[in-house]
N, C-alpha and C positions, 0 to 999 in steps of 0.2 A: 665204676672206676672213679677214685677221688677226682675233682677238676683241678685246673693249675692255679686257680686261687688258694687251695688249700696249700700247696707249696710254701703259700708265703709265710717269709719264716721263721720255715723248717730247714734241716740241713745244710747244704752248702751248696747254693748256686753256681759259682763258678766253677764247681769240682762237677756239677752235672753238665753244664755247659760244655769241658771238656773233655767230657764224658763219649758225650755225642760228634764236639767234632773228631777227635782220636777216631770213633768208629765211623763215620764219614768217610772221612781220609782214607783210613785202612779200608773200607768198602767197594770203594773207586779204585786202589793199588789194586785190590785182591782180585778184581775181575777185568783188570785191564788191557790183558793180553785176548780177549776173546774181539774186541771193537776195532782192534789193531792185527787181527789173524791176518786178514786178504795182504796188507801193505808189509806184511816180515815174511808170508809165503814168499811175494814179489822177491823182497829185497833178497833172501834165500835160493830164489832160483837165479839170481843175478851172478850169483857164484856157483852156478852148476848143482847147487841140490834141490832135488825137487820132493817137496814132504808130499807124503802120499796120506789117504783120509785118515788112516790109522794114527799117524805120527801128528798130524795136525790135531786130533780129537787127543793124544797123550796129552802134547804141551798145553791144549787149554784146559784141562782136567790135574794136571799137577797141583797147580796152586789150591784148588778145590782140597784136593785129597792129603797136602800134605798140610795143610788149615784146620781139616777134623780133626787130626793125629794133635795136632798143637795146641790146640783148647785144651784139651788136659793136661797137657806137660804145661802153658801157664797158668792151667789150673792151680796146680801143685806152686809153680810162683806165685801166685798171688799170696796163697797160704803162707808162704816158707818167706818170702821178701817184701810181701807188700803188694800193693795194685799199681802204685806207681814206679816201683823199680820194676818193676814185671814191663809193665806198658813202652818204658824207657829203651830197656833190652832190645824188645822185639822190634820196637820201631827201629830201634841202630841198623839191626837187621835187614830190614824190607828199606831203610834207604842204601843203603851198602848195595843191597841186588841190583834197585832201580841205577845208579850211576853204574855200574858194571852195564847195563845193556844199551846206557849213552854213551862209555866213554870206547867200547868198543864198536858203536855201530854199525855200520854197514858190513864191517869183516868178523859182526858175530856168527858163530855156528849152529849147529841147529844142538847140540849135544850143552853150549854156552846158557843157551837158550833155558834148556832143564832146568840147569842151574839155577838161574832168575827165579825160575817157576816153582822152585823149592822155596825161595827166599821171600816169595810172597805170598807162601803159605801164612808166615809170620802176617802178614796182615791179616788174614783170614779168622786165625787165632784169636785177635781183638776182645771178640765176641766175651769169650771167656774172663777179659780184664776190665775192659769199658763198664760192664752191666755192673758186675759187683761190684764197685769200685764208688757207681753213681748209687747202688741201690743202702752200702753199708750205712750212709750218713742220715737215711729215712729210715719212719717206722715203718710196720708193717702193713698200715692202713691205705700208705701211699707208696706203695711198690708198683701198683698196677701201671698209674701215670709214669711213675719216674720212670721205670723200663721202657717202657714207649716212647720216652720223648730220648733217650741214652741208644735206644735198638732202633729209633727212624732214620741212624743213617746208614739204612741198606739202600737209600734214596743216590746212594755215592756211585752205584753201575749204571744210572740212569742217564749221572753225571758223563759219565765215560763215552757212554754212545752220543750225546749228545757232542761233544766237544773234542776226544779222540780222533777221530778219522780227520773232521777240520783244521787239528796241529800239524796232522802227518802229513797232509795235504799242502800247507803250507812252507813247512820248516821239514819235513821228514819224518818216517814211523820213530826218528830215535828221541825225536825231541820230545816226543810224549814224556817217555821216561827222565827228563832231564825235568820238563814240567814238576812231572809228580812227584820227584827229589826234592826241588825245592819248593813244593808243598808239604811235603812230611817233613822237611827241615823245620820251618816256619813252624808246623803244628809241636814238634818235638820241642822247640825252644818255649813255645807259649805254655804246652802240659807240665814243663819242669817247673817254671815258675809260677804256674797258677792252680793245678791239682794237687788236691791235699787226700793224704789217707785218713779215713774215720779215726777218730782217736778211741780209745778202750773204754772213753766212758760213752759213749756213743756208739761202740762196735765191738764187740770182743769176738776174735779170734777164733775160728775152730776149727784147726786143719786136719784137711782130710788124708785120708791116709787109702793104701790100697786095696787094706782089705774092706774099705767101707767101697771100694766101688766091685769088687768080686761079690760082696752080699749082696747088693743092687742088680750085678747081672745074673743072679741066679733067681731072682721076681722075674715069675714069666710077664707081667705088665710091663717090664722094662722093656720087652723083645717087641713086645707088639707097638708102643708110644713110638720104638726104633723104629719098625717099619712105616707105620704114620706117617713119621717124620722126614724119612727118608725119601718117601714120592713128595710131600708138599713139600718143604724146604729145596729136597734133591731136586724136584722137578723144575722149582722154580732158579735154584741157580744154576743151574743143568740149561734148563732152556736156555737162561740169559747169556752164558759161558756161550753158548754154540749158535745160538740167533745170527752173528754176524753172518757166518760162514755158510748156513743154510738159508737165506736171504741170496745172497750173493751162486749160492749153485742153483738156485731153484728159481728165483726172479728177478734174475740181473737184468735181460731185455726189458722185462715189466717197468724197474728202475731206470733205465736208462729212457725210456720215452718221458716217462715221466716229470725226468731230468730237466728233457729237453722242451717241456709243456712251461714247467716254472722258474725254474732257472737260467741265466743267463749262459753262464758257464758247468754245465752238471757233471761233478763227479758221483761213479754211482756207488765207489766206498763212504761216501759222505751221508748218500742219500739212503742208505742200507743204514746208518748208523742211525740217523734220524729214528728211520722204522721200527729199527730195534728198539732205541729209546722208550717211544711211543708203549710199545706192548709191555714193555718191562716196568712199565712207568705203573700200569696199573695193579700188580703184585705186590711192588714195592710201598705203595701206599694205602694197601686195602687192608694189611694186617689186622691194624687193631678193627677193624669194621667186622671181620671174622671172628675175632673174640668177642666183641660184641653180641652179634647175631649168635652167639655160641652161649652167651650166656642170658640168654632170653629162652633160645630151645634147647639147648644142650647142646653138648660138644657133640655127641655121638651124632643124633641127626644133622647138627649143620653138615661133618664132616659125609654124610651119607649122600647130601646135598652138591657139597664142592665137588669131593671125588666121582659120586655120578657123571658130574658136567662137564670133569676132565676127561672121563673114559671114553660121552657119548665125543668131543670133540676133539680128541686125538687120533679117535677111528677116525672122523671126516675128515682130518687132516689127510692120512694115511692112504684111503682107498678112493677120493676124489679127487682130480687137477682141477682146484682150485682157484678161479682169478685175483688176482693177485690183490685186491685191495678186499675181497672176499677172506683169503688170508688173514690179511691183517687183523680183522676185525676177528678173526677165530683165534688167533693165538695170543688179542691184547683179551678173549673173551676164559681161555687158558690160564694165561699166567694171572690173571684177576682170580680164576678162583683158585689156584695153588697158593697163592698171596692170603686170602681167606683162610684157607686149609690151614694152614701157616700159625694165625691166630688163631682157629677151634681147637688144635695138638694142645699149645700151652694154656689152652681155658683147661683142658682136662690133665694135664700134666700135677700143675698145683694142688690140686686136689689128692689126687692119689699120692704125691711124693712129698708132701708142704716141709714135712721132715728137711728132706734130704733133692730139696730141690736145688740148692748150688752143684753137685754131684749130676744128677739128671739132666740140668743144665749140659752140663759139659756131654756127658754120656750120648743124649738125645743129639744135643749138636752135633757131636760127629760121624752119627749116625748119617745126618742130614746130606755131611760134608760129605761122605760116601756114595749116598743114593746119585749126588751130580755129577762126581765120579764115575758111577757104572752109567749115568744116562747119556754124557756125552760121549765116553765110550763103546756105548752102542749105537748112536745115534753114526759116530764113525762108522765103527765096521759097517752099519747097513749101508753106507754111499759108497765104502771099499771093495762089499763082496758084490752089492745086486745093483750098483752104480744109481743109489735112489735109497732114502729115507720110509719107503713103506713097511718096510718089516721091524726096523727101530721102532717106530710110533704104537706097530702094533702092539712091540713086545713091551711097551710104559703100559700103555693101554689095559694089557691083562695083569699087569703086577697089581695098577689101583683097581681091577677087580679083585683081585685077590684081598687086598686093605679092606674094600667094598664086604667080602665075604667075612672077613676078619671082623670087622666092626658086629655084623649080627652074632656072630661066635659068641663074644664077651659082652654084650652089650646088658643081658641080664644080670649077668654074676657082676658087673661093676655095679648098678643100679641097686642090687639086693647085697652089697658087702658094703664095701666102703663109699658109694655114693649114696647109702642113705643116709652118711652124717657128715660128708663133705660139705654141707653147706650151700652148695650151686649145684644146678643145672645139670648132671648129668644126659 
């Protein structure tokens, strides 16, 4: 990977700049309802509705799922408007949600609620404008850095747990939402005036159209990158979406001592937020470290590597009651390698698709977006049906066997086709 010396320059700085905070920002909206679950349960049972695991695991799973769906619809904006009229839309959007869930507060509904979780798909979507947007005004030499330093802010949920519950805590679960308004206001006014679109003699245009991604889903490689993608991506915003709430059912007493060991005053939605932080912390920032090690041994083996270490410790999640700070160190030892996984998908993505990687791009993503979809909704029903998380864990568990088994399936015929002129590391 170029280093960021070689940046200098090239391109346009400030258009990568806000490249990154736009996906930042949108990072920390898009997963903001999962650090804030416990304190909108609360405020929801205040008025007589009690969300039951199922309906709790829908609404932090909405924004997920309706964030997949939206990367290609502003996929196709980007094409058809621009990156920065695309960027501009959608952020109208996910601010519009966010004051809708402050300016009604406490006498929101849980059905309200949806809503929002729709409108912050739109952040989610990001993903699809931010990248291309920072990546059109660079060659191709330095795509690797620019994407990196444009996609490191999925460091924004990290954000969330750390800083969320301590608003709610203070000011109320509604002011988060008021917060993160007038941080996307703020980002929206600086993007309009300071992100520029590639110009044509620097980028030319080439939009995609539907039947280029009907041809792409008929490559059986497409299905399998999906599944990939879908346990490391899915897993890891899947875990993060649902962390709070299984923190809080599973080691609230644990927390709560704890509380009361180092803090003066211990709230244990604060200290669940902390924790959560902590493990997501490491996913979040181990990505390119996984591309890396992926392109030293190959994508194939690292990912045989991560997913192995996911399956051996999601069973020990599963079938041991765990001490609690035992936990911790399993699930930041988890999302560290779904984080890696994360970067060996797109060490071998480029390869195979270099063509028609803005398309894959989108495709894989919302792949991703779905697998956190089905993981927090299963992660639900197992605390709905058997009042406990062991049969959810089990059933992630055997999916990345299944990837596990997938990987040896293909791993010749990639090696002996199109990895012998791919250039890297198969």
């Amino acid at each position: 990977m170029a280093g960021f010396k070689a940046l200098k320059g090239q391109g346009h700085a400030p258009t990568l700049f806000m490249a990154f905070l736009y996906f930042d920002m949108s990072f920390m909206v898009w997963t903001m309802l999962g650090p804030l679950s416990t304190e909108i349960a609360e405020a929801l049972a205040v008025t007589g509705y009690i969300m039951t695991a199922g309906e709790k695991a829908t609404l932090l799973s909405l924004p997920i799922l309706s964030g997949a769906f939206l990367r290609i619809l502003l996929g196709f904006g980007v094409d058809k408007l621009g990156a920065k009229a695309t960027a501009l839309m959608a952020q109208s959007v996910v601010i519009v949600a966010l004051l809708t869930a402050y300016f009604m507060g406490e006498s929101i509904t849980y059905n309200a609620l949806l809503l929002v979780a729709l409108g912050l798909g739109f952040a989610g979507a990001s993903f699809a404008v931010a990248l291309p947007q920072a990546g059109q005004w660079y060659p191709p030499k330095l795509q690797g850095v620019v994407l990196g330093i444009a996609g490191a802010g999925n460091i924004g949920v990290v954000i969330d747990f750390l800083f969320a519950p301590k608003i709610a805590e203070k000011w109320g679960w509604e002011s988060v939402f008021l917060v993160g308004a007038i941080m996307a206001i703020v980002v929206f006014i600086a993007y309009a005036f300071i992100a520029k679109n590639a110009p044509e003699s620097v980028y030319k245009v080439r939009p995609k159209k539907l039947k280029d991604y009907g041809k792409l889903l008929k490559d059986k490689d497409t299905w399998w990158f999906n599944l990939f993608y879908a346990i490391s991506f899915g897993g890891f915003v899947g875990f993060a979406g649902y962390m709070k709430v299984y923190l809080m059912n599973t080691y609230q007493a644990d927390m709560s001592a704890f509380g009361l060991d180092v803090f003066s005053e211990p709230n244990v939605k604060v200290i669940a937020g902390y924790f959560g932080a902590l493990t997501i912390f490491a996913g979040a920032v181990l990505r390119p470290v996984g591309g890396s090690i992926a392109d030293k041994i190959g994508g194939v083996k690292a990912l045989y590597f991560f997913y192995g270490a996911v399956a051996a410790l999601v069973t020990l999640l599963a079938i041991a009651k765990l001490p609690f700070f035992v936990a911790i160190a399993v699930l930041f030892l988890i999302m560290a390698s779904l984080g890696m996984a994360n970067g060996s998908v797109f060490q071998l993505v480029p390869q195979r698709f270099g063509k028609d990687i803005g398309i894959m791009t989108g495709i894989v993503g919302a792949a991703g977006g779905l697998g956190g979809t089905a993981l927090i909704k299963t992660l639900g029903w197992s605390k709905g049906a058997f009042d406990g998380y062991m049969i959810g864990f089990l059933i992630f568990a055997a999916v990345v066997l299944v990837a596990i088994a997938g990987l040896s399936f293909v791993k010749t015929r990639w090696r002996t086709t199109w990895g012998a002129s791919a250039g890297g590391m198969i």
